[in-house]
C-alpha positions as a Markdown table, in Angstrom:
| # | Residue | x | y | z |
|---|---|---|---|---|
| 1 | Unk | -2.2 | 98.5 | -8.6 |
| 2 | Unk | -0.9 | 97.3 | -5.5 |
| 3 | Unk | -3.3 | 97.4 | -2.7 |
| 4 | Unk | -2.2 | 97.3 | 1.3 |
| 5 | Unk | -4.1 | 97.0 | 4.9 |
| 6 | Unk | -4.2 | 99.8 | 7.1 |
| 7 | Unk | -2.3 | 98.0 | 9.7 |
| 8 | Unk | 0.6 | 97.1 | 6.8 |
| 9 | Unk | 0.8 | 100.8 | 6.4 |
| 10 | Unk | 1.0 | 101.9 | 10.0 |
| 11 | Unk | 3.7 | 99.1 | 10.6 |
| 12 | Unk | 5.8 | 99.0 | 7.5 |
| 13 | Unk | 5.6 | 103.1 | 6.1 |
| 14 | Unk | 9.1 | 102.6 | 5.4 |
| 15 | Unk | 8.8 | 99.9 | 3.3 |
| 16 | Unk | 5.6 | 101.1 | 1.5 |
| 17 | Unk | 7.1 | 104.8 | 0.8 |
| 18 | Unk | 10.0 | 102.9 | -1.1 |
| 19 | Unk | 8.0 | 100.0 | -2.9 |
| 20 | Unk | 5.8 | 103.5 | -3.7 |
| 21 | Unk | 8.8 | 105.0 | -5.5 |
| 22 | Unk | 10.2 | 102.4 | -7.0 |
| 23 | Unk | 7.1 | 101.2 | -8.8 |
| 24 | Unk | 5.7 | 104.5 | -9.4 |
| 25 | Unk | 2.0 | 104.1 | -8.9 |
| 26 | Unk | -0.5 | 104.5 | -6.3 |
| 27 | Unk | -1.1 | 102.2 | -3.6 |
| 28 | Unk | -4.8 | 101.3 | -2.8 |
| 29 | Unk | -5.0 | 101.5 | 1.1 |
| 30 | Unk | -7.9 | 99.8 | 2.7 |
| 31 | Unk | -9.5 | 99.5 | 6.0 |
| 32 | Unk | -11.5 | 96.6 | 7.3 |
| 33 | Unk | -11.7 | 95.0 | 4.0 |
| 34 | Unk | -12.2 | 98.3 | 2.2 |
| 35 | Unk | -11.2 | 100.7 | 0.2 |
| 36 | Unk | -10.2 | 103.8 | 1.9 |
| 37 | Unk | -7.7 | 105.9 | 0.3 |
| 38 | Unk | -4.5 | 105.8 | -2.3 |
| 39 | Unk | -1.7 | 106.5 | -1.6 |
| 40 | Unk | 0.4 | 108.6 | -4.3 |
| 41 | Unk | 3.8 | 109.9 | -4.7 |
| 42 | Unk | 3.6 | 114.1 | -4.6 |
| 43 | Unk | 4.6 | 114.6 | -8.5 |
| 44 | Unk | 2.0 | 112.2 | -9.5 |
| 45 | Unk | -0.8 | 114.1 | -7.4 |
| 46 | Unk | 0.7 | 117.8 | -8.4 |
| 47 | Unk | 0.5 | 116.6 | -11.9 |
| 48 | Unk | -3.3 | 115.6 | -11.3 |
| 49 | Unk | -4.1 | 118.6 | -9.6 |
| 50 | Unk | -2.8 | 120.5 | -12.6 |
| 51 | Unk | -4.9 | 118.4 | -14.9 |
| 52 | Unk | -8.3 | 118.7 | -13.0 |
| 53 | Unk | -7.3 | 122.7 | -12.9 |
| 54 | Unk | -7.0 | 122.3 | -16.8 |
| 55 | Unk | -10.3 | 120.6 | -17.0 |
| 56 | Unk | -12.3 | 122.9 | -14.7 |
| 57 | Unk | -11.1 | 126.0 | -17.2 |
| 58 | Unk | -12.4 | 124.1 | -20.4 |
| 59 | Unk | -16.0 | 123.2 | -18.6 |
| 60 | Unk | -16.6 | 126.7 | -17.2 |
| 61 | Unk | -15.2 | 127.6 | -21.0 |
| 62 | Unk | -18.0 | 124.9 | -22.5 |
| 63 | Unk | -20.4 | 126.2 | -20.1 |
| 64 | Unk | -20.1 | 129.7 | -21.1 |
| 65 | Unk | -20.6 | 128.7 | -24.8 |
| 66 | Unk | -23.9 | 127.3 | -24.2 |
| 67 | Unk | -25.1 | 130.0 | -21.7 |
| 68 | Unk | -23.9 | 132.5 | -24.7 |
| 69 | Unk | -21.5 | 134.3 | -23.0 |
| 70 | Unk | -18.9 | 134.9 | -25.1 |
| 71 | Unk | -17.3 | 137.7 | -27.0 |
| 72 | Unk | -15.4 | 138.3 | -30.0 |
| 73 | Unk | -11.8 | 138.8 | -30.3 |
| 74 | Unk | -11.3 | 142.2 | -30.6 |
| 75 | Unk | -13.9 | 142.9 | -27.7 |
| 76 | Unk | -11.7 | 140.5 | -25.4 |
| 77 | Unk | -9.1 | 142.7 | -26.8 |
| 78 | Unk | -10.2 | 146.0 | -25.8 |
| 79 | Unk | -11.8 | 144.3 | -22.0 |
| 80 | Unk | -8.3 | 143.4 | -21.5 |
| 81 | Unk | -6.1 | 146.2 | -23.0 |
| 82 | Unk | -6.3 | 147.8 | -19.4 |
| 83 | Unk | -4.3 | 144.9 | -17.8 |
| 84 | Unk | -1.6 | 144.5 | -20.7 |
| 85 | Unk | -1.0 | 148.3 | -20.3 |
């Protein structure tokens, strides 16, 4: 991963935005020595974003196992019938 000053950002964005494209990973951006943020093209955080959603769903799913709230099939079935109608 290819890291970058602050200053080398403000002064060189161009540059950076295209080196960030072409290579297709994030760019470690730091600030007096350190780290402060990456720098990401948009598909690569969208596709994160989607992923973390994904993961939040399964926990709250785990979390619902062990807190023993769940239901069978065909009562899921009937709770939902009213929407597919």
């Amino acid at each position: 991963m290819k890291t970058e000053l602050v200053t080398t950002l403000k002064r060189q964005a161009t540059k950076i935005l295209a080196e960030l494209h072409q290579r297709q990973e994030p760019i470690l951006i730091t600030e007096h020595g350190k780290p402060s943020a990456y720098l990401v093209e948009v598909q690569y955080f969208e596709a994160m974003q989607k992923k973390l959603t994904l993961l939040e769903g399964i926990a709250r799913g785990e979390k619902a196992i062990l807190e023993n709230r769940t239901v069978s099939h065909d009562e899921a079935k009937k709770r939902l019938s009213r929407w597919l109608e």
